[in-house]
Each structure stands twice: as structure tokens, then as C-alpha cells.
N, C-alpha and C positions, 0 to 999 in steps of 0.2 A: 665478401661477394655482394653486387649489388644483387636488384632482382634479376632471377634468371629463371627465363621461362621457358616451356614446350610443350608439345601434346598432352604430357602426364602431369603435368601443373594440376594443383589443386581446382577445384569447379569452382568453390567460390573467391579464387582470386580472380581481378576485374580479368586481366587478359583473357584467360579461362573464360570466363563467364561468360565475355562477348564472342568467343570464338563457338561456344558449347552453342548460343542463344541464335548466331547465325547460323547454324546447319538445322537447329530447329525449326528456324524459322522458315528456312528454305524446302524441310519434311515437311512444313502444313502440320508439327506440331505444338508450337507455339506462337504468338502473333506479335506479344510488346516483349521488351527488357528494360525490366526498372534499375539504374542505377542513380549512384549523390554523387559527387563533384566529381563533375568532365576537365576541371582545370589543373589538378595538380599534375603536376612534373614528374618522371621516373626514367632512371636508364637502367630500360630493359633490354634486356642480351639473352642469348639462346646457352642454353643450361649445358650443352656438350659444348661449348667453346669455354664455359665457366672450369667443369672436371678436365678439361686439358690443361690449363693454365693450371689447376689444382697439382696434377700429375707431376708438370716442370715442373711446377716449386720443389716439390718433394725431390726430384734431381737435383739440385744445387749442392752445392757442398756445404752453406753458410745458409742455417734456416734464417728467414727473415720474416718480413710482414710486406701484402702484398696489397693492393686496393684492386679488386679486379669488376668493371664493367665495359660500357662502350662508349663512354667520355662524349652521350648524348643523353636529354631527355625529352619523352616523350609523353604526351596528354591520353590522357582516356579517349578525349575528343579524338585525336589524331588514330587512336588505334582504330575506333572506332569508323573514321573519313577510310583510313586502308583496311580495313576489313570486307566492311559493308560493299565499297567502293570497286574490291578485287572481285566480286560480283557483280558487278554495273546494279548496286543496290546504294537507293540513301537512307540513312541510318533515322535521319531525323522523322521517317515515316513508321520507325519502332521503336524507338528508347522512350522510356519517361526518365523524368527526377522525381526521386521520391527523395522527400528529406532523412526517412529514416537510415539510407545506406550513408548520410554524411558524417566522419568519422569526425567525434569534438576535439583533437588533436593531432588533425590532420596537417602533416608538413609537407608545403606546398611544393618544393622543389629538392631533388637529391638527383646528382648528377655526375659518376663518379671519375677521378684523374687515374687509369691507369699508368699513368707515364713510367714510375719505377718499374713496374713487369714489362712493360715494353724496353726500357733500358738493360735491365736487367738479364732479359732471357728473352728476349725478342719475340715476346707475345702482343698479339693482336688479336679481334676476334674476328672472326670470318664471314657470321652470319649479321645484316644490316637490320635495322626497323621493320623495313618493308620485306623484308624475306621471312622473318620473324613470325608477322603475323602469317606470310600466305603458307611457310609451314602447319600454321596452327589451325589454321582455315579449312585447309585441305585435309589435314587429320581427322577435325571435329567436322566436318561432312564424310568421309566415309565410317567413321566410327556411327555415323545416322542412315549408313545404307545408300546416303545420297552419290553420285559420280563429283569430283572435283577439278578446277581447272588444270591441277597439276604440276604446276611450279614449286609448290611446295619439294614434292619426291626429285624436281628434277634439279633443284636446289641443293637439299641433299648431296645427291649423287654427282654432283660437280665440286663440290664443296669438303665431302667429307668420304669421298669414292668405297670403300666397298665397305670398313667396319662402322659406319652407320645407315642399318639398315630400317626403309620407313615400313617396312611389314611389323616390324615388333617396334616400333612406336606406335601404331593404331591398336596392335593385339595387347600391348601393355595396357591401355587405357582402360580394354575391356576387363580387364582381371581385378 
């Protein structure tokens, strides 16, 4: 599995971090977010489309081995341009780089082929980049009390209709 990310992702992975660091931002309780390299490469995908594919597999009759992302990568930069961005906020007026968050064997690009699970069992993932993030957006602002634009929940619910419900992805968070 490549990364797979959502509301309940760890704080201090980057995705996390930027999503947690804008609803702070936007509560008046934090002002900068320091992170180190804006450039490396990741295909990140939304973690319930990952345990679906997970599920298939386990259906087939002939276990095999599967590569499962969104056969895209994405920059910190970039999350950061759609995060800040789904707020009519620019990002560049709160991040620093600090050298300490730069990882000394950091690999710059991982991008992964799911083509045999799509041949295979005709998976696909459902959720895009940009949905990704404004799920994560809209979580980590009401997890801060804040109101959000909402695409996130309505994303969801077009997407993954009634067994994924985004009341217990924010009430997860909090636990």
C-alpha cells in the first residue's frame, strides 16, 4: 500500500500536519507551520479506498501480491497550494522551512502502478488529490470547533453513500 491518508492519519505525518496546522490556523490558535522539503513526490490516496481493495484481494480465489495507490504524485507544495488554497488562503504567508524536519534519506519520488489490481479485480480508487485533501480540511476544522466549507462530507456521501459515515471520522479523531 502506498500512503493512505485521512482524518485519523497520524499528526505528525506531513498531510496531517498541514491539515491539523490549517484549522489552527484558522481558530487564531496557531500563526506559522514549520516544515523541510516541499519537493518530494508521494501518491497519496484516501485510506478507505486502500481497505477496499484490501477486502477484494481477500475475495479472490488465487492470493497474490498487489501494488495498491492512485498512480499519481503529489508534493507537500501541492498539498499545501490545495489545502490553504480551499480556503482562499496562501500558504506562503505561514509555513517556514526549517532544516531540522529534512529527512537525510529522504526519496524524492514514489509513485505507485496499480494496474494489476485494476486488471485483476477491477479496482480503482475513488477519492482524487483534491478531494483528499478537502476531506482532511474539513475534518481538521471541525475537530477545532471551526465551521467548514463542506465538500469534504459531501464527497463522502456521494462517493461512499451511507457506510462511510463523516460523523465518526471527526468523533474518531477526538478519541
Amino acid at each position: 500500500l502506498f500512503n493512505h491518508e485521512s482524518p485519523r492519519r497520524g499528526e505528525t505525518f506531513v498531510t496531517r500536519k498541514i491539515t491539523r496546522a490549517l484549522a489552527s490556523i484558522v481558530a487564531g490558535k496557531q500563526k506559522e507551520l514549520f516544515l523541510g522539503n516541499l519537493d518530494s513526490r508521494r501518491d497519496w490516496g484516501y485510506a478507505p479506498d486502500y481497505v477496499e481493495a484490501m477486502w477484494i484481494m481477500l475475495q479472490q480465489e488465487q492470493a497474490d501480491d498487489y501494488v495498491i495507490g492512485t498512480g499519481e504524485a503529489h508534493s507537500p507544495r501541492e498539498f499545501l497550494t490545495e489545502a490553504f488554497g480551499y480556503l482562499d488562503m496562501d500558504w506562503k504567508e505561514y509555513v517556514k522551512i526549517d532544516p531540522r524536519y529534512y529527512r537525510p534519506t529522504e526519496v524524492d519520488y514514489l509513485e505507485a502502478d496499480y494496474s494489476k489490481a485494476r486488471k485483476a479485480f477491477n479496482w480503482e480508487p475513488r477519492v482524487t488529490f483534491r478531494e483528499l485533501v478537502r476531506i482532511m480540511v474539513d475534518a481538521d476544522l471541525e475537530l477545532q470547533g471551526q465551521s467548514s466549507p463542506g465538500e469534504g462530507k459531501r464527497i463522502l456521501a456521494e462517493k461512499f453513500g451511507g457506510w462511510h459515515r463523516w460523523e465518526s471520522q471527526v468523533v474518531a479523531m477526538q478519541r
